[in-house]
C-alpha positions in Angstrom: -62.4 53.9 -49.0 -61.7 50.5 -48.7 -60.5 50.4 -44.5 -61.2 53.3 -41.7 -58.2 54.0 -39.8 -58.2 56.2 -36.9 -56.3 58.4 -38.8 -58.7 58.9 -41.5 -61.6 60.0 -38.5 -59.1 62.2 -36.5 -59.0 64.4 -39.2 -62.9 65.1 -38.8 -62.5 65.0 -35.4 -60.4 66.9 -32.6 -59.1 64.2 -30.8 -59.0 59.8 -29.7 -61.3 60.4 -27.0 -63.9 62.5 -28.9 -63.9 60.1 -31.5 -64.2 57.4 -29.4 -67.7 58.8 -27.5 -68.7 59.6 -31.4 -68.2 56.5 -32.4 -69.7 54.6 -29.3 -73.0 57.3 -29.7 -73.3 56.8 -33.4 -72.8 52.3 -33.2 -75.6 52.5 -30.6 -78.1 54.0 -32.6 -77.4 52.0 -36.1 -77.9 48.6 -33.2 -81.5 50.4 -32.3 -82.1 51.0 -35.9 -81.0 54.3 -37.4 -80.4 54.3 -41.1 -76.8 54.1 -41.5 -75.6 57.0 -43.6 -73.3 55.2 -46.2 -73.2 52.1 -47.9 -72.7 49.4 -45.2 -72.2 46.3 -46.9 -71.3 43.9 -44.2 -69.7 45.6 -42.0 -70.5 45.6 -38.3 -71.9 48.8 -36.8 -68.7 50.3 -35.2 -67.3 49.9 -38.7 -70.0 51.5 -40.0 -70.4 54.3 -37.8 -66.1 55.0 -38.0 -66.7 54.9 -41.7 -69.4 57.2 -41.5 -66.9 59.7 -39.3 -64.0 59.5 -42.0 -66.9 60.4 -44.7 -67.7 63.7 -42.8 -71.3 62.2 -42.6 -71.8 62.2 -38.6 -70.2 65.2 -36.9 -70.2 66.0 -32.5 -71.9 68.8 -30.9 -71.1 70.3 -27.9 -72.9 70.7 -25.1 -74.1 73.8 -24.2 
């Protein structure tokens, strides 16, 4: 996958703003030093964490 489009994450996800607090949760813990979950290349850690959305690799949970 050579570009994340929001496209390619809303169909792991159910909607914008879900994906958005996914995305926001997931960037902030690759900045404090989680592994990232697929290759990252150079990317910046938003892309990383969208790409890692699209892949089916990072998923939400609901709060009970």
């Amino acid at each position: 996958m050579a570009r994340v489009t929001v496209e390619d994450c809303l169909e792991k996800v159910d909607d914008r703003f879900s994906l958005a607090r996914a995305a926001s949760k997931r960037t902030k813990q690759i900045m404090k030093g989680a592994e990232p979950l697929c290759k990252r290349k150079e990317n910046k850690a938003v892309v990383t964490s969208l790409r890692e959305i699209a892949e089916g690799k990072v998923s939400l949970r609901e709060k009970a």
